[in-house]
The first five atom37 places (N, CA, C, CB, O) and aatype in JSON, in Angstrom:
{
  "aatype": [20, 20, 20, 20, 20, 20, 20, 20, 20, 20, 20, 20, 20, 20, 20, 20, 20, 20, 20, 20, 20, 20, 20, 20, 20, 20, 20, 20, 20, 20, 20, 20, 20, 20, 20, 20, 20, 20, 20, 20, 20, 20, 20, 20, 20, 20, 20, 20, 20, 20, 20, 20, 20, 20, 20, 20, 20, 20, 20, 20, 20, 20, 20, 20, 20, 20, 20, 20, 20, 20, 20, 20, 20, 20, 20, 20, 20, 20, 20, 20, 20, 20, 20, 20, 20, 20, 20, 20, 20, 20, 20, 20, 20],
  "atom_mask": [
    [1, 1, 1, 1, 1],
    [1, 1, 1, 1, 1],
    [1, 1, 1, 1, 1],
    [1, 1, 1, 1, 1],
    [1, 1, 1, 1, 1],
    [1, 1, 1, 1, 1],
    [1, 1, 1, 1, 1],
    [1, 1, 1, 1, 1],
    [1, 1, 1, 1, 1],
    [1, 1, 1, 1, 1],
    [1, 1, 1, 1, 1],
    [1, 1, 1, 1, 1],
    [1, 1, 1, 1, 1],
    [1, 1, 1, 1, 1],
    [1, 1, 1, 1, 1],
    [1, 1, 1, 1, 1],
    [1, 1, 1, 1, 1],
    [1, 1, 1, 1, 1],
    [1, 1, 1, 1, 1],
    [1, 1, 1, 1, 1],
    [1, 1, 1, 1, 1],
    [1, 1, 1, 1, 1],
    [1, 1, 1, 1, 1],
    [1, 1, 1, 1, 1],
    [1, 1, 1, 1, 1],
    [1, 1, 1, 1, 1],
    [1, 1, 1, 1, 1],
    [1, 1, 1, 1, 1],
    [1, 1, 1, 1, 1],
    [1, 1, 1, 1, 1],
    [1, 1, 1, 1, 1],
    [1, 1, 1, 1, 1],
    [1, 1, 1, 1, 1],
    [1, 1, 1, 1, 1],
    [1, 1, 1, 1, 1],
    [1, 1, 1, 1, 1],
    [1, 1, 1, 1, 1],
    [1, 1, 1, 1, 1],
    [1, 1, 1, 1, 1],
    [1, 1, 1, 1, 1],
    [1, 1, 1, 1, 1],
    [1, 1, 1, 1, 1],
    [1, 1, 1, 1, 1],
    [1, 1, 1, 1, 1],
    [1, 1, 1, 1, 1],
    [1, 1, 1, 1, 1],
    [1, 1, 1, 1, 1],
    [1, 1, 1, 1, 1],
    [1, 1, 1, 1, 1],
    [1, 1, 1, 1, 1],
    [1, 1, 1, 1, 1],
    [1, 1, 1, 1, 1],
    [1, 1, 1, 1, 1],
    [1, 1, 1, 1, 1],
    [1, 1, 1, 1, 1],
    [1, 1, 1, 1, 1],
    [1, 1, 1, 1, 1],
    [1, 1, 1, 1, 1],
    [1, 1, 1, 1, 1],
    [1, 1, 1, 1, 1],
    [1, 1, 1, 1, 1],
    [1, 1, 1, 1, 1],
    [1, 1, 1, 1, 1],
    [1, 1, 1, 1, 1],
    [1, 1, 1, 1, 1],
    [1, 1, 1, 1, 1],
    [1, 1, 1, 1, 1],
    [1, 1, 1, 1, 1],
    [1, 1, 1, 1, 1],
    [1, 1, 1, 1, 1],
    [1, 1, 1, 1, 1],
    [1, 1, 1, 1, 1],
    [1, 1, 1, 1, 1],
    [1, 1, 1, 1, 1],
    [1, 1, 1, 1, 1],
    [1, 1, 1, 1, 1],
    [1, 1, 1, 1, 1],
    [1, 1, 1, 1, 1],
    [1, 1, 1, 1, 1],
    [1, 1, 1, 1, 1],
    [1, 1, 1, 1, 1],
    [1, 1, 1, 1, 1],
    [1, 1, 1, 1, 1],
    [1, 1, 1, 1, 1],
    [1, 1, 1, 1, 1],
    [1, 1, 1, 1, 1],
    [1, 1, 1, 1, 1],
    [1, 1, 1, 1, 1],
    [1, 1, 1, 1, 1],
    [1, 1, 1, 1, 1],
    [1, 1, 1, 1, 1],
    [1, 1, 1, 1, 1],
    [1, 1, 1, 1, 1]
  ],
  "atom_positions": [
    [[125.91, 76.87, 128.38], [126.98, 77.35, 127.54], [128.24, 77.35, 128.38], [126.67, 78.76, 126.96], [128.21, 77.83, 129.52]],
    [[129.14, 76.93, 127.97], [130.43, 76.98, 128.75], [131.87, 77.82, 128.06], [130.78, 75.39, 128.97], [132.38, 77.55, 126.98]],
    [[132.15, 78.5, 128.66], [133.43, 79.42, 128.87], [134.69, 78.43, 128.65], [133.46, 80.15, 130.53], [135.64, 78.89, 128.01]],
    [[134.77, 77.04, 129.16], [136.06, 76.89, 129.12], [136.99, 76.56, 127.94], [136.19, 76.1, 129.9], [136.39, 76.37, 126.87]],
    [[138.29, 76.46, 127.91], [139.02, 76.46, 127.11], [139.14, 75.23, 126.63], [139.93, 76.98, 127.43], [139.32, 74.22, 127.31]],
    [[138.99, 75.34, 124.71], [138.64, 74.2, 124.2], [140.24, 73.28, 123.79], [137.58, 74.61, 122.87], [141.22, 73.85, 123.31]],
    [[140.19, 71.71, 124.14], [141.27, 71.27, 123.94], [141.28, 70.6, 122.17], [141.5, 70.26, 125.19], [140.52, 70.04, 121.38]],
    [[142.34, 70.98, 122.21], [143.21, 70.34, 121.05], [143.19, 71.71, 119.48], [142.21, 68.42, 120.56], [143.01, 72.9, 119.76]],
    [[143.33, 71.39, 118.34], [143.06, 72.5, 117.88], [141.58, 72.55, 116.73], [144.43, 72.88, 117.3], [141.46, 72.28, 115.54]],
    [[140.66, 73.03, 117.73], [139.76, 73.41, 117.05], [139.08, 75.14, 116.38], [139.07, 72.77, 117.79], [139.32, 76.3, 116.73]],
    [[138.32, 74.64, 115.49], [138.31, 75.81, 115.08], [136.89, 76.68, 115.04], [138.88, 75.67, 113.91], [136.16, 75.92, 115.68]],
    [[136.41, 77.33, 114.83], [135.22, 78.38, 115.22], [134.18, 77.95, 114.13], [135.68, 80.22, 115.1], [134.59, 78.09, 112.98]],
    [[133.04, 77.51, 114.27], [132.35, 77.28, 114.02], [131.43, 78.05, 112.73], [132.18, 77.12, 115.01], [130.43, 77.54, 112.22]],
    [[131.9, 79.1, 112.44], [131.07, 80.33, 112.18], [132.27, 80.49, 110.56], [131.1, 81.91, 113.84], [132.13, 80.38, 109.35]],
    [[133.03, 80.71, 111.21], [134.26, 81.48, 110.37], [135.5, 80.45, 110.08], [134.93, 82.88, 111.35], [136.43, 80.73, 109.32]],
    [[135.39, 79.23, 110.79], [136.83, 78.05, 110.3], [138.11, 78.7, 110.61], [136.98, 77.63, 108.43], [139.11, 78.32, 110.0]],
    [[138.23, 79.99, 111.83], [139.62, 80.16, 111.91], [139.99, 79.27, 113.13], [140.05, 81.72, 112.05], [139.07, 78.85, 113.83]],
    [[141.46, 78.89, 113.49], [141.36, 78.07, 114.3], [141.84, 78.91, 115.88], [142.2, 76.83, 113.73], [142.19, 80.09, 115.91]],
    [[141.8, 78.41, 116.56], [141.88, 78.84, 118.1], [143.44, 80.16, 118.08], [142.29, 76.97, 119.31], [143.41, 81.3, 118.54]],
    [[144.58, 79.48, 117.41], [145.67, 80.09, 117.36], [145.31, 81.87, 116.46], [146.75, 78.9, 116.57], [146.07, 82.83, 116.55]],
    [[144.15, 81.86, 115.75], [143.61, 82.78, 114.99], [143.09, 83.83, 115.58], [142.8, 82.31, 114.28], [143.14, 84.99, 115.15]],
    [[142.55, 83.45, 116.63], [141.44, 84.46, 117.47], [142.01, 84.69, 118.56], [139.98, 83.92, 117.84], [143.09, 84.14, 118.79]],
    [[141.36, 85.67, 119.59], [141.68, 85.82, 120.94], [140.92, 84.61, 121.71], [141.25, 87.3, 121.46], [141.42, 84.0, 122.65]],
    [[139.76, 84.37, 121.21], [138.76, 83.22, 122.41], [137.97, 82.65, 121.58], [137.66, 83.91, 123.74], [137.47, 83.14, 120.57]],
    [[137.78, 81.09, 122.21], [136.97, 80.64, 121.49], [136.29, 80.19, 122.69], [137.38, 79.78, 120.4], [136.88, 79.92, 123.74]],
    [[134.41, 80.05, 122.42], [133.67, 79.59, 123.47], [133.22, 78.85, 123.11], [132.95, 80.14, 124.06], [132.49, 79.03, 122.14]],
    [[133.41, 77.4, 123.74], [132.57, 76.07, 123.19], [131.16, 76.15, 123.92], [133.41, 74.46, 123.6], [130.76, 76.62, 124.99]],
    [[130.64, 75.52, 122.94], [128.84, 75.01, 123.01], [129.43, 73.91, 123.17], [127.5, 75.14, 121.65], [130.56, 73.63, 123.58]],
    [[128.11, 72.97, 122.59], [127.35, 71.48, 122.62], [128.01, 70.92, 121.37], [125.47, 71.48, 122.5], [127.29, 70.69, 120.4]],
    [[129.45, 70.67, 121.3], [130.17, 70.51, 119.84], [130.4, 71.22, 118.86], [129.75, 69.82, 119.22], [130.68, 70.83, 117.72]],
    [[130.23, 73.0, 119.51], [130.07, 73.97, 118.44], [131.25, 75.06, 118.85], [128.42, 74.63, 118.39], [131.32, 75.48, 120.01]],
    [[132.17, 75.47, 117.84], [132.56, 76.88, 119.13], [132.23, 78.18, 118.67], [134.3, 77.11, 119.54], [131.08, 78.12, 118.23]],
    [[132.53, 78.93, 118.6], [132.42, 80.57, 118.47], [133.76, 81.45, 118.48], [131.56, 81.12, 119.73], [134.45, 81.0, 119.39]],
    [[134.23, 82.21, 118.04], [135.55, 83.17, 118.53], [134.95, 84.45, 118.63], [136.93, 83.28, 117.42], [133.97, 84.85, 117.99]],
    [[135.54, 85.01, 119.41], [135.47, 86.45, 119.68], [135.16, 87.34, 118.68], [136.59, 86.88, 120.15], [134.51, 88.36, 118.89]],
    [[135.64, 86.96, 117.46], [135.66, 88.34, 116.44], [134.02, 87.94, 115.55], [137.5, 88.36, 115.04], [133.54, 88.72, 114.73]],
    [[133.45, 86.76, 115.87], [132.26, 86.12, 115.15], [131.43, 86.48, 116.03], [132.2, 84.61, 114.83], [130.36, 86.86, 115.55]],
    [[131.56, 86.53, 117.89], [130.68, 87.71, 118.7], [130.52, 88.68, 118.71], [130.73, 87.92, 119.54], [129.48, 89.16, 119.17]],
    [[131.61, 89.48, 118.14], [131.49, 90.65, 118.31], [130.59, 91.16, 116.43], [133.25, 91.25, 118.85], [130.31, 92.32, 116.14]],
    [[130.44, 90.41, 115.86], [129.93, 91.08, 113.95], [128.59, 90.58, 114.35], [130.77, 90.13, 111.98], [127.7, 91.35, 113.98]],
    [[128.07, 89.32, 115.12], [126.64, 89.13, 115.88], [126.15, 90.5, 116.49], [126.78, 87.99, 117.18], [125.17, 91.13, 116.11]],
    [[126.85, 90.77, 117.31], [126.18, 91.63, 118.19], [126.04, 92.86, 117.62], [126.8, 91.74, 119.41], [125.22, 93.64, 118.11]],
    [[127.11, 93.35, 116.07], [126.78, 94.33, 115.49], [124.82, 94.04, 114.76], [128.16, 94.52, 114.37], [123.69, 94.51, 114.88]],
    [[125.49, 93.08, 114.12], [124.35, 92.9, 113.01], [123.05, 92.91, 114.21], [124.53, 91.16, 111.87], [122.49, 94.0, 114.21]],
    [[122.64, 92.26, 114.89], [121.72, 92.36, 116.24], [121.22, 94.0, 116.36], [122.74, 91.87, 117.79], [120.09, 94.45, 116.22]],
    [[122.66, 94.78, 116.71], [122.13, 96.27, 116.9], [121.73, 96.5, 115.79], [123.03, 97.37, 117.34], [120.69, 97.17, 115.9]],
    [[122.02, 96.3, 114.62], [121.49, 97.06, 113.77], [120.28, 96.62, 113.06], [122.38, 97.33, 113.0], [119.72, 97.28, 112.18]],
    [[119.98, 95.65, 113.44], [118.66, 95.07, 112.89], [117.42, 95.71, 114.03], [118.77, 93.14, 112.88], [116.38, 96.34, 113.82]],
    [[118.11, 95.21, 115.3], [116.79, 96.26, 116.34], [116.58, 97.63, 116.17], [117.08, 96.39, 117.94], [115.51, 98.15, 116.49]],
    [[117.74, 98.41, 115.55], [117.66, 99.59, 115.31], [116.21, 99.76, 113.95], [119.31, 100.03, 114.91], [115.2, 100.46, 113.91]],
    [[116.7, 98.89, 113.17], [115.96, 98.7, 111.94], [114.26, 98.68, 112.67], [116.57, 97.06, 111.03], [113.21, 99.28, 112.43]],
    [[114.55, 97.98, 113.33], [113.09, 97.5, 113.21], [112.1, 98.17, 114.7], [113.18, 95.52, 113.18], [111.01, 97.8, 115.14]],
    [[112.85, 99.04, 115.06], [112.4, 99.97, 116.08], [111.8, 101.44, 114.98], [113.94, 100.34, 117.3], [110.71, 101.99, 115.16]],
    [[112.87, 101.87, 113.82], [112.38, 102.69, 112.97], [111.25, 102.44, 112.65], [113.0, 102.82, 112.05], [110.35, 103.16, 113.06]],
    [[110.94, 101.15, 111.68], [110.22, 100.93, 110.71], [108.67, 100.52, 111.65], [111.0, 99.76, 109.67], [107.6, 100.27, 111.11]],
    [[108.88, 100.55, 112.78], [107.37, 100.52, 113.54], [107.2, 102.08, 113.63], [107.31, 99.65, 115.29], [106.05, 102.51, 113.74]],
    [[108.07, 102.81, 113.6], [107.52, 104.15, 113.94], [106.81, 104.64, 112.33], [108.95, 105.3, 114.6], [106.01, 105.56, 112.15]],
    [[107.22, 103.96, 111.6], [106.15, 104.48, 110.2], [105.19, 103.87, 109.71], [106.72, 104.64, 108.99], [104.45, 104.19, 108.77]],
    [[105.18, 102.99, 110.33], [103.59, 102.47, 110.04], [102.51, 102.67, 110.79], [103.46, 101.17, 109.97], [102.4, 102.69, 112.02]],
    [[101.36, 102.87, 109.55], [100.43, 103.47, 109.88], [99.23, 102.45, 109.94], [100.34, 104.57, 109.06], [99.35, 101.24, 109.72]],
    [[98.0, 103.14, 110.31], [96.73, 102.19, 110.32], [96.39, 102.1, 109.27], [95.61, 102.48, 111.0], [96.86, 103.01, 108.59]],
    [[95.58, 101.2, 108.55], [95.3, 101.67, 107.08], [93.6, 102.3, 107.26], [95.48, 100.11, 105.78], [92.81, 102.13, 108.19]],
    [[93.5, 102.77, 106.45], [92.47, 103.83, 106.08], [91.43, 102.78, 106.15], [92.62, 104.73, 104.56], [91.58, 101.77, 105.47]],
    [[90.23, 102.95, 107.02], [88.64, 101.81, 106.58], [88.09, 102.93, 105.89], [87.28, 101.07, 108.11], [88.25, 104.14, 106.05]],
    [[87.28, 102.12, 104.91], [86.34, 103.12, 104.18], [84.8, 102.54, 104.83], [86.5, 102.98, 102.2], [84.71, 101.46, 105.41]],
    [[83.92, 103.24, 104.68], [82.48, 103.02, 105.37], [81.69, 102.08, 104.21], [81.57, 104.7, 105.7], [81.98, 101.92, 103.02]],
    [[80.69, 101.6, 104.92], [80.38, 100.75, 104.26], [79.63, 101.47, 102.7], [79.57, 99.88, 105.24], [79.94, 101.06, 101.58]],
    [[79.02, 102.14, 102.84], [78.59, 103.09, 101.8], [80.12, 103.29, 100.66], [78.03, 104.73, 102.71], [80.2, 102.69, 99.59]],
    [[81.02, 104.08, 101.11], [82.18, 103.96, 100.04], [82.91, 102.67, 99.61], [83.2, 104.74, 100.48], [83.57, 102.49, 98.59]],
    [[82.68, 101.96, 100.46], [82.72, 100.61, 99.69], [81.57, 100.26, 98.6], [82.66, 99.5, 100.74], [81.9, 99.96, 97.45]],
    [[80.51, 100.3, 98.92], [80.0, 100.28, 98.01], [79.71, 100.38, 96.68], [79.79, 100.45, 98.26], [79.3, 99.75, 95.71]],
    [[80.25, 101.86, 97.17], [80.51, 103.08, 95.48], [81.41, 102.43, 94.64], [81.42, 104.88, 95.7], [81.3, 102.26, 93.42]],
    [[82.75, 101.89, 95.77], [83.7, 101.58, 94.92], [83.01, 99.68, 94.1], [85.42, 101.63, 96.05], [83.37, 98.94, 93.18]],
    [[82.16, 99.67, 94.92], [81.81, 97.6, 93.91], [80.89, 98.44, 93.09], [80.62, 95.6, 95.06], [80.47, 97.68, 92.22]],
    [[80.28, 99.82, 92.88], [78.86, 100.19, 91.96], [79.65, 100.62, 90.62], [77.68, 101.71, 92.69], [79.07, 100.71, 89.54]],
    [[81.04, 100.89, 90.8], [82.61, 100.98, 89.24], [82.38, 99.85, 88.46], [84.71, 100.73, 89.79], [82.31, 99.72, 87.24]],
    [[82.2, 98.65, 89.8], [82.66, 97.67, 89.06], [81.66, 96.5, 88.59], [83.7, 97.2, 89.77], [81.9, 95.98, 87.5]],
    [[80.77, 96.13, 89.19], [79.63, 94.98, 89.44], [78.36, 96.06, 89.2], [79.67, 94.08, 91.28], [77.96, 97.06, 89.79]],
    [[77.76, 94.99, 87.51], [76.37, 95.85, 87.18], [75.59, 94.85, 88.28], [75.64, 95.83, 85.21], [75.85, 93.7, 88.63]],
    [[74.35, 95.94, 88.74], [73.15, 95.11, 89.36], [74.11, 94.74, 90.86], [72.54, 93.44, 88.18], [75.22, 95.09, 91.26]],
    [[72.96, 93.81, 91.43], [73.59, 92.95, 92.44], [73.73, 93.56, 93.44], [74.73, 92.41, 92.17], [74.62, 93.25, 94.24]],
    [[72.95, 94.54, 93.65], [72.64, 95.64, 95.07], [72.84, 95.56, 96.38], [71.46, 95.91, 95.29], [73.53, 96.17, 97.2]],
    [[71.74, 94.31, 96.42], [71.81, 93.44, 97.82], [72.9, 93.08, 97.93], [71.03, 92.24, 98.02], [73.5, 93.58, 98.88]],
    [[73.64, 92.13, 97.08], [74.94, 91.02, 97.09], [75.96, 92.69, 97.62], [75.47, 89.89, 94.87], [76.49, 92.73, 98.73]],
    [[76.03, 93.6, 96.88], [76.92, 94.55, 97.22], [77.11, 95.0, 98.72], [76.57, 95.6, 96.47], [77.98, 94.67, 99.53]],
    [[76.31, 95.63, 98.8], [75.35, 96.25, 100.61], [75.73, 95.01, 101.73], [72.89, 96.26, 100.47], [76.11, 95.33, 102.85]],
    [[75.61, 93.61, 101.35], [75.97, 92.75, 102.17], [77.24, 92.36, 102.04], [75.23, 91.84, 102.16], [77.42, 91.24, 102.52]],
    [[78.03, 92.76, 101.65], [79.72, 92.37, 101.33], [80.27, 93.73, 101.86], [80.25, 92.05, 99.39], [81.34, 93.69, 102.46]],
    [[79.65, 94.91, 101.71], [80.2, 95.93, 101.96], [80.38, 96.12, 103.51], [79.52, 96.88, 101.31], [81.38, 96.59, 104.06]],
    [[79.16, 95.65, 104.15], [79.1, 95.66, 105.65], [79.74, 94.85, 106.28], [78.01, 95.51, 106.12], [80.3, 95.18, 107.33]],
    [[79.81, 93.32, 105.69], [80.33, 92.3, 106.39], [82.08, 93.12, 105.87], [79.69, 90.4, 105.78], [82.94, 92.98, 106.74]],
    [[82.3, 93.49, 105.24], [84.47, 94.04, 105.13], [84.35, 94.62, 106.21], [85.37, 95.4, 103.71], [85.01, 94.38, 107.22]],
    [[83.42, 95.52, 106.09], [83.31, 96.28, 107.15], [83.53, 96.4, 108.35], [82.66, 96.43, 107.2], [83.19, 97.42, 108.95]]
  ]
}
């Protein structure tokens, strides 16, 4: 990535203002950037890690049920089929 100052008048990549618009523009690989398009990155950045530092703190494990209450719950639904049940229930399991 390079710092230096881009010649002629180009404009920011992000936002189309041109060099005379901004305080800085930082050229890439044919790309540039201005200052005020780094600085709404680096907001949105904090606030997405913020986001997503919360939302791990509320999730939870989910609940296993034993193979037996599984069961109960396929004996609501599926007449017969005991075995087929008992062996589906263990293998979730």
């Amino acid at each position: 990535m390079s710092t230096k100052k881009p010649e002629g008048n180009v404009r920011c990549s992000f936002c189309g203002k041109t060099q005379d618009m901004v305080g800085r523009l930082i050229a890439g690989d044919g790309v540039y950037i201005c200052d005020q398009c780094v600085d709404l990155c680096m907001t949105i950045l904090e606030d997405n890690d913020f986001d997503n530092h919360s939302n791990s703190d509320k999730k939870q494990a989910p609940v296993l049920l034993k193979p037996q209450e599984i069961k109960a719950v396929l004996d609501e639904y599926v007449i017969g089929q005991d075995e087929a049940k008992k062996t589906l229930a263990v293998a979730v399991y």
